[in-house]
Structures are given as structure tokens and as C-alpha cells.
N, C-alpha and C positions, 0 to 999 in steps of 0.2 A: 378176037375183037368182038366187043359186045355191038347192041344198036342201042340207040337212045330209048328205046322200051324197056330192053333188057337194062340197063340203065336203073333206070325210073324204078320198077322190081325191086332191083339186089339194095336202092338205097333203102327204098320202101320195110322191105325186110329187117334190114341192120336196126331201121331207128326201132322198131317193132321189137325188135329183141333189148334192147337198150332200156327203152320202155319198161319190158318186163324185167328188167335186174334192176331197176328201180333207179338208172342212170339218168333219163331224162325224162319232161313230162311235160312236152310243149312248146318248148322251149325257145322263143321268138328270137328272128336274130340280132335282134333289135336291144335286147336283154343281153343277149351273152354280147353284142360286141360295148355294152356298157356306157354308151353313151350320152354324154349331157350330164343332167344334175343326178335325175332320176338312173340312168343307166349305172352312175358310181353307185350308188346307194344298193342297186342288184347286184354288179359286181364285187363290190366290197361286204356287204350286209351278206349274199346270197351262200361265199362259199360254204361247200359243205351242205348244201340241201337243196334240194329238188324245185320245181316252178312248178305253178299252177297252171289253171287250164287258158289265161291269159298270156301266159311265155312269161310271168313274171315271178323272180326268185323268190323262196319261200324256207324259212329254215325248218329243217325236220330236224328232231323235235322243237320248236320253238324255245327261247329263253325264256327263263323265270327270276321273278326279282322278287330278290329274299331282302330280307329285315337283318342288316346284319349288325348294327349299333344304333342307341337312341340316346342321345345328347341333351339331357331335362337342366335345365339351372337359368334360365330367362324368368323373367317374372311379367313380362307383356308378353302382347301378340308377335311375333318375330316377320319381320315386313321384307328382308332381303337377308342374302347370301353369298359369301361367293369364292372359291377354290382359291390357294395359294398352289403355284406352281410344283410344288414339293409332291402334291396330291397328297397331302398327310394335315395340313393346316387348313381351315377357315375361319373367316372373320362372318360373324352375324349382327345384323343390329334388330332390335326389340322396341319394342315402346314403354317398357323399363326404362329409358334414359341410357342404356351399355350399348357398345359392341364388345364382345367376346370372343375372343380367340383361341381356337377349338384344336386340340391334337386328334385326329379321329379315331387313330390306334390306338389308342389308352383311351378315350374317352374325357380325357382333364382338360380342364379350362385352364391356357400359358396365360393370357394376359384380360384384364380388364380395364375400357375403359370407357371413363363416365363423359357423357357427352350435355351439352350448353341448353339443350333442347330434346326435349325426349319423344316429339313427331320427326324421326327419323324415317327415310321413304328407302334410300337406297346405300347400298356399300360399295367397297371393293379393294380387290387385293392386288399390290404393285407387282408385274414381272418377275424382280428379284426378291420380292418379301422385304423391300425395306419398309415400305409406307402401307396403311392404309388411309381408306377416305370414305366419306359420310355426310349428307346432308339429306337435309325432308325441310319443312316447315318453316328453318329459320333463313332461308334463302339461300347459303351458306356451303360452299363446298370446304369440308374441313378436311386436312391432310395429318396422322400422325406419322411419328417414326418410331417402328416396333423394332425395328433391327436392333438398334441404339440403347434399347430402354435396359432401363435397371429395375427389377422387382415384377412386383403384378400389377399394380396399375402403373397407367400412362394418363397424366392429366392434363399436362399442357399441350397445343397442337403447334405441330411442325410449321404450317401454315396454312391461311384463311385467305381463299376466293370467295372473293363476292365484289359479282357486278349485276347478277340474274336480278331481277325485279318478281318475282315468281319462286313458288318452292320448286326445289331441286327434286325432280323426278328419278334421276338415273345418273350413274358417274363412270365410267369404265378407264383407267390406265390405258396411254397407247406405249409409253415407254414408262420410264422410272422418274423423267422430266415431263411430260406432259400429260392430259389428261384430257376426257373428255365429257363436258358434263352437257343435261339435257333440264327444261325447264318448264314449267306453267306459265313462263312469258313469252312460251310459243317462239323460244330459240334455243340453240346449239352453240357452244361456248367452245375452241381448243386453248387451254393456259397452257402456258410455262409457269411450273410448279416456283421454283427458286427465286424465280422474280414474282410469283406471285400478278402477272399480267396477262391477260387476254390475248392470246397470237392470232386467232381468226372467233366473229360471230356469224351463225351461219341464224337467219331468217329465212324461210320460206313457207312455213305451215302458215294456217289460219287457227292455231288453236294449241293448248296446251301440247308440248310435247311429253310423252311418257314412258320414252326408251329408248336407248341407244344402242350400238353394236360394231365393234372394231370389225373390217373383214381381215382374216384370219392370217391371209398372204399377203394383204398390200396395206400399211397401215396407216396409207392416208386414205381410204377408201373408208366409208361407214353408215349406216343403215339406219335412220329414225323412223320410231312410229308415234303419232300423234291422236288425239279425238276427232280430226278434221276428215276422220276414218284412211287417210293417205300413208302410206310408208313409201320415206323416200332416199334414196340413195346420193351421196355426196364424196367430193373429192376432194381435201382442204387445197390440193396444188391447183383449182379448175375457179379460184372463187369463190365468191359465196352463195351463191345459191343451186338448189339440185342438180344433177346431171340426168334424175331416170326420176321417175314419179312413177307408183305403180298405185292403182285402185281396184277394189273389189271387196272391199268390204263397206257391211252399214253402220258402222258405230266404231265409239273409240278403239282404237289402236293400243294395247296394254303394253303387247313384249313383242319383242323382235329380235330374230338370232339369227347366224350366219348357216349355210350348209358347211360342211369340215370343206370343201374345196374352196370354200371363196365364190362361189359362180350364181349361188340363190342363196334366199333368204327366205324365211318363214317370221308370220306376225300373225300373233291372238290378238280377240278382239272382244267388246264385249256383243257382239251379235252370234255370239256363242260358237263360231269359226277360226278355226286354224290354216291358211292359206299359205301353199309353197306358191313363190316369182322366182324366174328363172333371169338374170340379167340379161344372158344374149338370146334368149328366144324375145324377153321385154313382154312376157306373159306369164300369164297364170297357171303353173301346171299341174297344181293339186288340191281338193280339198278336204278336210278332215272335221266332220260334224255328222251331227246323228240326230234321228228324230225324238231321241228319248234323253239328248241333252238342250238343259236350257241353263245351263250356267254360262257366267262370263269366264274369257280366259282369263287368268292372269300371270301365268308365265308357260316359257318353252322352251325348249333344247332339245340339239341332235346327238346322240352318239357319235363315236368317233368315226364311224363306219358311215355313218348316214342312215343305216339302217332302219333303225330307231326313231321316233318321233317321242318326246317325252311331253305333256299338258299338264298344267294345274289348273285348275278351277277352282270358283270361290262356291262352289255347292255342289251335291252329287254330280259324277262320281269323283268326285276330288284333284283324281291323281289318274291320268293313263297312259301307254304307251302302246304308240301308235306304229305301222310300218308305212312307212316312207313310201313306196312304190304304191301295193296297193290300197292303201287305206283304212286297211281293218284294222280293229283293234286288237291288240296281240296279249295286251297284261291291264290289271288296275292295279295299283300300288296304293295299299289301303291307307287312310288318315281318317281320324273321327269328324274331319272340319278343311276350313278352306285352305288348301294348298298355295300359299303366297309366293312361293320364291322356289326354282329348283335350276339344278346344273349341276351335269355332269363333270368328272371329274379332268383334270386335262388329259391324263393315261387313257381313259375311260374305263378303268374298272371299277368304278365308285358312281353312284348317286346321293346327292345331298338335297334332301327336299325340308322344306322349313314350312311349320304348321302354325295357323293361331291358338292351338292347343299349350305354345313355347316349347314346344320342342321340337330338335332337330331330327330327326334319319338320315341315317345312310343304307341303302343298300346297293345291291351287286348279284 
């Protein structure tokens, strides 16, 4: 029987030798028992590598993101993007007038199609890949059906919502019937696609809305961010208006995305910040900016792990990828120009990032 000295010693030692076989490296217990938003993101992001001298996971050797397809056949700027569930398809829209429906394996263009108005702001692609949808400038959430289609183009659309007063900022699929779009009239619309009607309007910003965000496990829950500098969180079964308001930023609200659990949310801005909220802390627990960036956000996304932090900017450094816990930068993912539009693939072994150069990448 030892004493609690002797004790203290032999633990003293172990972690010492552990240490030196490169086992552990600080390692807070706070970390390893992976707690909250931030705790998944070390436990899930971390396995396989060591922590720093904050007890916080750290991958040895870090990941590298390679170039591994580039997708040129747009003739505008490409303004949005967005995965079909396959992880093999995306629909892009351009300021060309197209969306374009992309195989990324091959690199071929399946389908084109020409759109009523060619200031297109946002896309996106339905659950099962029946539909996509698009709107910018003509107010207009337009629905096609690519399932259905016969040939390369698609020219007539499935169906036309329109009741926003304001261009269409953002649109995202909650199922294959409804959808959820976001406006310049400083509200939040849920349709039923087939009837083509309005089921809930959610008002409560002061000011242009410019992104939306399904969360991930509960799909009446979902995330706006507006210019009014507010991202706020909503429950279509609660009402219509917010359930969480969270503030910390000084200027407009661009992009807003979920953490993979559902539990925070991250939103760019253009006061050149990237802020994680945590819902049940109802604060702020991270932020991601630097003193030698002055560009505005314009989009964002997590890996699947959390790990990962991925930013676009609309001027140097374009494109970065961030770590989630501690906040450094890990990678730059080169573009000659503004990084408009990016997301990770559902799998997450794929990034698709969309350039005003008109062209897409993928890497991995």
C-alpha cells in the first residue's frame, strides 16, 4: 500500500514517460472528456494526434488540401454552390444566366439550365436529387425538376414562389416538399413546394437577410444571418419569431452554417470575423480573425468532424482553413480571386469551392 505522495510520484512519472513516447502532451481533461461544441470538434477532429500545450487536440502531421479537379465552363462570376447528396453531383449558378450540373468524377457538365434572370445570388440541391432551386435578383425562388428531365437542358421550371418583396439571398431544401428561403425584405419564408404556398413567414431582423441554415438533426430548427449584424435562431413549430438571438458582430452577417452536431453555429461577416455560438452555453465561444486579414467573409463551412473551419473571402487570402478549437490557421487553399461560395461535401471527403474566376474546385 502506497501513501498519497507515493501516489502523486508513480502518477507523476507515468504521464512523463508517456510524454516522452509522444503519447500525450498536456492534455486537459476537459479535451479528452470532449465536451460541448468545442470538445466534439477535439474529440472527433483530434483522433490520431497529439495536443498542444493548451490540452488542446492537434493533428500530427496536419492535413493538406490538394487540388484535385477544376471544373472551367461558366462564362460569369459563379455566386453559389451546392452538393447533391450522392457526393458526386453539384448544381452552380453563374451570372452567365446557367445553373450547371456538375459530375465531379468525370468532370462533365449532366445538365444545363438557362435561367429568366441572370443576377442569380443562391442555389441548391433537393435531399433526393429530384429538384433544384435558384433565385437572386428577380425576387423569385425558382424550383426545377432534374430527376424527370430528358436531354441537357431544362427549360421550363417545376415551380415559381414568389411572395418575398426583396431579392432572394439564400434558399436551402428542408425535405423534397419544402424549402426554405431567405430575403432583402428582411424575412424568412417556409413553402410547400407542390402547392407552391407559403406555410410559415418568419420576420424579425431589421434588415436584409443574407443566409440561411437547416440544423442538421432537427429540421424545424434553423439559423439566419442578416446586415442588422444579428444571427438568429428559429423554430418553425415555436412561431414566428426567434427563440435565441445571438450578437457579436459589427457589420453584415454574409454566411451562416451549422456545427455537424447541431448544437452551434458559425456566421461570417463582413467586419472581416468568423464567430462560433454555442446554443446551450447562449454565447460566444470562438473567434477566427487575424490582424493581417481585412477582407469580408463570404462563406463558411465545417468538416464533418468539426475539425475543420473552412472561410472564403472576397480578397486576400481568399480561401482558409481554420481549426475549430484552437484557432490557427491550418491551410490556405489557393484561388487567384474572391472565393464566393464553398461546402464541404456531405461524406466529407470532397471540397467544392466556386471562384469569380468561373471556375469550380474540388479538393480533398
Amino acid at each position: 500500500k502506497t501513501t498519497g505522495q507515493d501516489d502523486t510520484v508513480l502518477q507523476t512519472q507515468s504521464r512523463q514517460e508517456e510524454k516522452e513516447h509522444g503519447i500525450w502532451s498536456d492534455l486537459a481533461p476537459e479535451a479528452a472528456a470532449g465536451g460541448g461544441a468545442g470538445g466534439n470538434a477535439a474529440a472527433q477532429g483530434g483522433q490520431g494526434g497529439g495536443g498542444n500545450k493548451q490540452g488542446l487536440y492537434k493533428l500530427q502531421p496536419p492535413a493538406t488540401f490538394k487540388l484535385r479537379r477544376k471544373l472551367p465552363g461558366h462564362f460569369g462570376k459563379i455566386y453559389a454552390l451546392h452538393w447533391a447528396s450522392n457526393n458526386e453531383d453539384i448544381v452552380s449558378a453563374s451570372q452567365d444566366g446557367k445553373l450547371l450540373i456538375w459530375n465531379t468524377a468525370t468532370t462533365n457538365k449532366k445538365i444545363a439550365i438557362p435561367l429568366r434572370s441572370a443576377w442569380v445570388m443562391t442555389c441548391a440541391y433537393s435531399p433526393c436529387r429530384r429538384y433544384v432551386a435558384s433565385g437572386g435578383l428577380d425576387n423569385l425562388c425558382t424550383i426545377f425538376n432534374v430527376k424527370d428531365s430528358i436531354g441537357w437542358d431544362v427549360n421550363q421550371p417545376y415551380r415559381e414562389l414568389q411572395r418575398h418583396e426583396g431579392y432572394l439571398s439564400c434558399c436551402r431544401f428542408v425535405d423534397d416538399n419544402q424549402i426554405m428561403t431567405s430575403s432583402g425584405d428582411a424575412s424568412c419564408i417556409l413553402w410547400d413546394i407542390d402547392k407552391t404556398t407559403a406555410i410559415s413567414s418568419f420576420v424579425d431582423h431589421n434588415g436584409d437577410v443574407e443566409s440561411v441554415a437547416i440544423c442538421p438533426n432537427n429540421k424545424n430548427i434553423f439559423v439566419s444571418g442578416s446586415i442588422d449584424a444579428m444571427a438568429k435562431v428559429w423554430d418553425t413549430r415555436q412561431g414566428t419569431n426567434a427563440i435565441a438571438n445571438f450578437k457579436g458582430h459589427e457589420s453584415d452577417i454574409n454566411s451562416v452554417e451549422w456545427f455537424p452536431d447541431g448544437n452551434a453555429f458559425i456566421s461570417g461577416s463582413d467586419d472581416t470575423t468568423v464567430r462560433l455560438f454555442d446554443l446551450k452555453a447562449y454565447k460566444q465561444l470562438n473567434i477566427y480573425c487575424g490582424e493581417d486579414i481585412l477582407a469580408s467573409v463570404t462563406s463558411v463551412g465545417f468538416s464533418n468532424s468539426g475539425y475543420y473551419l473552412l472561410v472564403g473571402y472576397d480578397e486576400e487570402p481568399f480561401c482558409l482553413a481554420w481549426n475549430t478549437m484552437t484557432c490557427d490557421r491550418e491551410a490556405q487553399l489557393d484561388h487567384p480571386t474572391r472565393a464566393s461560395c464553398l461546402q464541404f461535401s456531405p461524406n466529407g471527403y470532397a471540397i467544392a469551392t466556386g471562384c469569380w474566376d468561373r471556375i469550380l474546385r474540388i479538393w480533398a
